[in-house]
MIVOZA-89723 format. One record per residue: z negated, y negated, x of N, C-alpha, C in turn. Coordinates in steps of 0.1 Angstrom, whole numbers, plus 5000, padded with zeros to 4 digits. Atoms other than C-alpha are relative to their C-alpha. Layout:
ZYXZYXZYX...
//
This chain:
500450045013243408825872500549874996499650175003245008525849499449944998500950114999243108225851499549994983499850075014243708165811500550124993499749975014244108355778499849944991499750095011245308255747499850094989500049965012244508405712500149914991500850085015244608315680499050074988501249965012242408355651500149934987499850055013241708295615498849914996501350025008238608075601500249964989500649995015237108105568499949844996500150165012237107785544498049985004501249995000233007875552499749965015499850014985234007775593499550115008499949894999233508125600501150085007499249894993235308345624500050134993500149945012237008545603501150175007498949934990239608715626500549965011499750064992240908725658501150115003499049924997244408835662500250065011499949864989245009155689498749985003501550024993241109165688499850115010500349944986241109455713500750005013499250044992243709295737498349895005501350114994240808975736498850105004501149915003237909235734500149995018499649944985239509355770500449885010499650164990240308975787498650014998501150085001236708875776499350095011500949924991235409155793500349985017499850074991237209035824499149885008500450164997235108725825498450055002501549955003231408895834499149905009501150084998228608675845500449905005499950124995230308345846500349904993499850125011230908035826501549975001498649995007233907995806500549894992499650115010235807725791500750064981499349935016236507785752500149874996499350125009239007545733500150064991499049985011240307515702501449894994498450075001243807405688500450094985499549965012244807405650501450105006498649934999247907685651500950014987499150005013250807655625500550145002499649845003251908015612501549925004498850044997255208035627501050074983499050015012258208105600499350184993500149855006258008435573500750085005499249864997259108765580501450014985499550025006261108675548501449925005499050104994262708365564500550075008499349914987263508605598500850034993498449875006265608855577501349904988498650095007267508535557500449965011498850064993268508395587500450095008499149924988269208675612501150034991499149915006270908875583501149904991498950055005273108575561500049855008499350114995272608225578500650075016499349954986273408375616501650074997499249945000275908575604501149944992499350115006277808285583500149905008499450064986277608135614501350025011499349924991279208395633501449984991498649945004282108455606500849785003499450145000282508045606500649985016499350044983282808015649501050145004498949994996285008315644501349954991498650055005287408185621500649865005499450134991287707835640499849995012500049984986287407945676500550114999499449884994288208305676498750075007500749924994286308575693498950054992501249965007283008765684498649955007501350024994279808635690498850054988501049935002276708815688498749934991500950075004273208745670499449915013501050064989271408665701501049875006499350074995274408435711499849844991499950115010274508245679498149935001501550024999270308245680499749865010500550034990270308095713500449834999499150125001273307805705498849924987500650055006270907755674498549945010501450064995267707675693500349915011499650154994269707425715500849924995499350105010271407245686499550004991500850005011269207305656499149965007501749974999265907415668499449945010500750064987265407175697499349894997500750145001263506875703500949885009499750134996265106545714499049895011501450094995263406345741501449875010499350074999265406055755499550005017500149974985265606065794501549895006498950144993267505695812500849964989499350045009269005635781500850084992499349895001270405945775499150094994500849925006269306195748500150165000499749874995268706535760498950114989500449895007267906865742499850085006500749944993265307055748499750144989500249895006265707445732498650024999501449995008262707545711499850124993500349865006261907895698499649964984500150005016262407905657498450054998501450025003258708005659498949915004500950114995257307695674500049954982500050035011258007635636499550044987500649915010255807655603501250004989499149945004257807785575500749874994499250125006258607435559500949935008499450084988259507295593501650075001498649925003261807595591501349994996499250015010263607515564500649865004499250094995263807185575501349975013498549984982265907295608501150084993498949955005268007505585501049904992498750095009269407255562500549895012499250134997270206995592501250135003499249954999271907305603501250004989499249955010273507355571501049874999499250134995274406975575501149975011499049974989275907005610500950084996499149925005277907275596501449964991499250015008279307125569501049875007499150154994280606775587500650045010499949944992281406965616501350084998499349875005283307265603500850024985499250015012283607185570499650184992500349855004281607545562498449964995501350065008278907545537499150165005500949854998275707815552499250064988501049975013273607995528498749954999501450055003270707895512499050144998500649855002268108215507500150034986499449945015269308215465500850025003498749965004272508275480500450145007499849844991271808625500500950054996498949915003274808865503499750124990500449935010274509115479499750145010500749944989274109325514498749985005501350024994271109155521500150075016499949974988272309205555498849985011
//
């Protein structure tokens, strides 16, 4: 049995438990835990990015990625390739280690949707000084809506 589970949940403006996300996943941990004392935390959770934002960046900034590192490298690279390069050059965190600044990849959903946006445009920055390739903005979706 895991020592620890993690849920999240919703409270009411009333401080009310209003929901508890996969409540029959938790329903079945709690039940785990029978005649014994339990530690219970709490920890504000930021919604990670929209299902809106997902499908603008897998389907026009990733792929405005891809057409940009193939027209100035060559080759084909994949979503999950470009994804990966973004979350250790975009989407990381910075922590300075002997004087030297190292990047620490970060999952695009450790991020709420503003924060989001904000890791897109440095991208879009890096891009441009970089490459000299301007990425899309989400007014500028392909008319594929890829």
């Amino acid at each position: 049995m895991a020592n620890e589970f993690k849920y999240k949940a919703r409270v009411g403006s009333d401080g009310k438990l209003e929901k508890v996300y996969s409540a029959r996943a938790f329903k079945n941990d709690l039940a785990l835990f029978r005649d014994c004392d339990i530690e219970i935390s709490f920890k504000k959770w930021k919604k990670p990015r929209s299902d809106k934002q997902r499908r603008f960046y897998f389907g026009n900034y990733v792929e405005s990625q891809i057409e940009c590192f193939k027209e100035r490298w060559g080759g084909h690279y994949t979503k999950e390739q470009i994804h990966d390069w973004n979350k250790s050059n975009i989407f990381c965190e910075e922590m300075l280690l002997n004087d030297e600044i190292i990047k620490v990849p970060k999952s695009t959903e450790d991020y709420s949707p503003m924060e989001f946006e904000d890791r897109l445009e440095l991208g879009r920055i890096y891009f441009m000084q970089t490459f000299e390739w301007q990425l899309p903005y989400p007014l500028q979706q392909s008319e594929l809506d890829l």
